[in-house]
N, C-alpha and C positions, 0 to 999 in steps of 0.2 A: 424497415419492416412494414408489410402489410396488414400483417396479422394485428388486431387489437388486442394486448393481454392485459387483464386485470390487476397484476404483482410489478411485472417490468418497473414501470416508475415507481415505485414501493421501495424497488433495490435499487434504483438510482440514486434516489433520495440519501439511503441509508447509505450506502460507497461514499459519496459527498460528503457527507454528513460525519465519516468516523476516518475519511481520508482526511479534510480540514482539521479535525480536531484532533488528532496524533497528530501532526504536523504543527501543531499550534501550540499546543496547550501540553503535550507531554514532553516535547525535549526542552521546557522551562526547567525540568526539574531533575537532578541525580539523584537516585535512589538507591538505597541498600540494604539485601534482605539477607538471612544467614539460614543456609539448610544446612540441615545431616549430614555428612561428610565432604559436601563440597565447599563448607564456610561459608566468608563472606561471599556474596556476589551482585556487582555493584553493575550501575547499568542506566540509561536514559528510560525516566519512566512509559514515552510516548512507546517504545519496543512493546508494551504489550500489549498496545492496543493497532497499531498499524497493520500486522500482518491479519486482520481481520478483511481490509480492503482486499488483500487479494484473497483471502475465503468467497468474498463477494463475486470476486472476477472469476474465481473457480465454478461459482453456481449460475453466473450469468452464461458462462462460453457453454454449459455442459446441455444444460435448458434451453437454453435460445439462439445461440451458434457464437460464431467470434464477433461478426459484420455487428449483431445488438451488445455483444460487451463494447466493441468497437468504439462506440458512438457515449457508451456508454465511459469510456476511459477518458475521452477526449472534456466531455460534460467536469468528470472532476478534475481534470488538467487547469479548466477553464476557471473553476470555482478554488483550487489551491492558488492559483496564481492573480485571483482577486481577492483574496484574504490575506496573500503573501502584500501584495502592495497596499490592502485598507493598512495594513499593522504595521507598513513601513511611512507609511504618510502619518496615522498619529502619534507614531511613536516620534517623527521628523514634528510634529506642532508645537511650538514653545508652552513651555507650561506656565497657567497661571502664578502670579507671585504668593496666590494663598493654598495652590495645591502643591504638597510636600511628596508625592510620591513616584515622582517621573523615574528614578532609579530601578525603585523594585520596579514599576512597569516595564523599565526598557529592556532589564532583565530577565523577563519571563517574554517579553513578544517582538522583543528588538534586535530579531536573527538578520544577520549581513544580508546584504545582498547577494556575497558570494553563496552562504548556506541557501538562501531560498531558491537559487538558478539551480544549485546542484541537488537539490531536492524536486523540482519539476522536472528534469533532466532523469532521472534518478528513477524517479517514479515512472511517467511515461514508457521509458525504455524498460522499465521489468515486468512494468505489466501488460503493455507487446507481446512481450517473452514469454508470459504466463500463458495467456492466453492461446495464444498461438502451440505450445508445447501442449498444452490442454486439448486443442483441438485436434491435433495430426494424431494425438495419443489417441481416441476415441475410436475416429475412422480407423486408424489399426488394429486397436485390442476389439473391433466391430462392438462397443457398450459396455462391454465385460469388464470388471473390477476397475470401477469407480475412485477406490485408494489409490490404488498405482496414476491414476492421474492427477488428482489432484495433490496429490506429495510431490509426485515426478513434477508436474509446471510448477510447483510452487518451492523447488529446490533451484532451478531454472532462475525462474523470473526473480526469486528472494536473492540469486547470485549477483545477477546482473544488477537490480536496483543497489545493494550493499556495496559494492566492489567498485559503482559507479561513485553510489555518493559520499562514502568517507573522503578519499583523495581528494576530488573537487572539493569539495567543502573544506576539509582541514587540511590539508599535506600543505606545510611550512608556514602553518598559519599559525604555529604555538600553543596551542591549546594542549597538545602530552606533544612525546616525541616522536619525528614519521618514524623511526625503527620499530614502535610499536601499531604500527598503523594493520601491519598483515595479523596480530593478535586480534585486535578488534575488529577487525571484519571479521576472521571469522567467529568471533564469541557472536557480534552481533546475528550474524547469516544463522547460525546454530538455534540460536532462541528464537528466531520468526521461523524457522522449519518445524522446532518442536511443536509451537502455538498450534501452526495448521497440523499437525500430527494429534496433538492436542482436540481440536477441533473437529476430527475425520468424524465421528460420529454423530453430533450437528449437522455438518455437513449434509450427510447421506441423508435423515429424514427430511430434511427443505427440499434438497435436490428431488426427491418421490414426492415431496406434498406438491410444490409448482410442476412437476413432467405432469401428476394427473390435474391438478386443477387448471391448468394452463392448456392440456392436451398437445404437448408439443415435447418434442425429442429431437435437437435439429441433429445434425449429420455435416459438418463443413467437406463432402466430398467435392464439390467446385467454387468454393468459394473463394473469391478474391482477396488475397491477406494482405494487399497495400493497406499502412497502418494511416493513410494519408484522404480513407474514404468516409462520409458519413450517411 
């Protein structure tokens, strides 16, 4: 980008920032809440805070094109997959003989290696997807209704990150049964659609406050979508 804007690194920051910590710090924990006729409903508490990164990737592609989410996806690629290996290396440090708590630690931050590949993997590739479905939708609908794109790439991208990383991660690792693996995709896929659906109106005042305070409305009508540029 040539252009210098004032917010850009504001929402880098903040993608980094709530992409490392769902990833971190929410699937320590199963949670279970009970509504009005749907009962229990149980669930990784990081789900509701994750699909807010691609809230983020929705307002970067719409404002500033795909090429600055681009750069921008790669940055938290680079920052999950250095907090995947800080938590794998201290959780790997002997502990001392008078600290008693290496269990609950390893518990809450001592994701396999298998789960942390299939979560960089996972991630990367949906929000490509997001992005990318975000931007062709634009140049189509020529700016017009705002929702339809951001639900549309974030039903997309939400597909592809979920469908990628349950398997990888768990299929015949034991954690439940893989017969039930096609339920929890899509319970899981369902609750990060609703979030950003959820969100759609959030959404929409950032997306008008950065188009005027940033003065920019990009348009990907030639833009290069190798996801491999920065």
């Amino acid at each position: 980008m040539k252009k210098q804007f004032r917010y850009y690194d504001l929402i880098m920051a903040a993608f980094a920032v709530v992409l490392v910590c769902s990833n971190l710090i929410g699937p320590g924990k199963i949670t279970e809440i009970h509504l009005p006729l749907l009962g229990a409903l149980t669930f990784g508490a990081g789900i509701m805070f994750f699909p807010i990164s691609f809230i983020f990737g929705d307002i970067l592609t719409e404002v500033y094109g795909y090429a600055a989410s681009r750069r921008v996806i790669w940055v938290g690629f680079a920052c999950l997959a250095f907090a995947s290996l800080m938590a794998w290396v201290i959780v790997a440090l002997p502990p001392a003989p008078a600290w008693h708590d290496q269990a609950a630690y390893q518990s809450v931050f001592g994701s396999t290696a298998r789960i942390a590949m299939a979560s960089l993997v996972s991630f990367v590739a949906g929000e490509f997807v997001n992005s990318f479905v975000l931007a062709k939708m634009k140049v189509l609908t020529q700016g017009r209704w705002l929702w339809s794109r951001t639900i549309g790439s974030t039903i997309f991208g939400e597909a592809v990150d979920t469908v990628l990383f349950f398997p990888l991660a768990f299929y015949g690792a034991g954690q439940f049964p893989d017969a039930m693996m096609p339920q929890i995709v899509l319970a899981q896929f369902t609750a990060k659609v609703l979030v950003e659906v959820a969100f759609t109106p959030v959404t929409y005042k950032l997306v008008s406050f950065l188009k005027r305070a940033e003065n920019v409305d990009y348009y990907d009508t030639y833009t290069d979508f190798s996801p491999f540029k920065l």
